[in-house]
N, C-alpha and C positions, 0 to 999 in steps of 0.2 A: 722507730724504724727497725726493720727486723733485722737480725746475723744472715749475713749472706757468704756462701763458703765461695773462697777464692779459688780461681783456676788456677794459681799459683801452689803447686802440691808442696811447698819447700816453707813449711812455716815459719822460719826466720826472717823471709819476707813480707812487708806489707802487703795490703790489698791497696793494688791501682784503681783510680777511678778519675773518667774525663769526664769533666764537668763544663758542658755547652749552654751558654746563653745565648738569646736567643729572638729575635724579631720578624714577627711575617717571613720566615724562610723554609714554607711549604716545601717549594721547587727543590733545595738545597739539603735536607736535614736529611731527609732518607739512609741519602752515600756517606752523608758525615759520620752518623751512628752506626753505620756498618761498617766503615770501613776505621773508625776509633776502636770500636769491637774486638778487632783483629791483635790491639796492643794494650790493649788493659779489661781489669774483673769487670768493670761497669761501669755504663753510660749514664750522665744526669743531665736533663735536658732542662734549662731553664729557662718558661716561655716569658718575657715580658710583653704580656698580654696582647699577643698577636692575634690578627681580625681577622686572617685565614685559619688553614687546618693547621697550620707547626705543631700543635700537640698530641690531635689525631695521629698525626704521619708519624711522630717521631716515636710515640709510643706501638706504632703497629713495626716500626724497625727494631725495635726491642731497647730502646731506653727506658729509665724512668724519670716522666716529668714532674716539673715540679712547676 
């Protein structure tokens, strides 16, 4: 996995990261990722293999699935 620079400019801080798992929740994931965004470096979105789009969508909100 690659280094990813944190929005956090204060390097004595870690990097935050919300980690979502995750089932059939197409409807749902969009606002969750966006609006987790808002209070930490980055989103993981973990699909257990949902039979809808959950990982289409959650990756077009700008997480990354897993």
């Amino acid at each position: 996995m690659s280094q990813l620079i944190s929005k956090n400019s204060n390097k004595s801080h870690p990097k935050v990261i919300a980690i979502i798992p995750c089932l059939n929740e197409e409807s749902f994931i969009t606002d969750t990722v966006i609006n987790s965004k808002k209070y930490v470096d980055e989103v993981i979105v973990i699909d257990d293999g949902s039979t809808d789009n959950t990982s289409q969508v959650a990756r077009a909100a700008g997480a990354q699935v897993i």
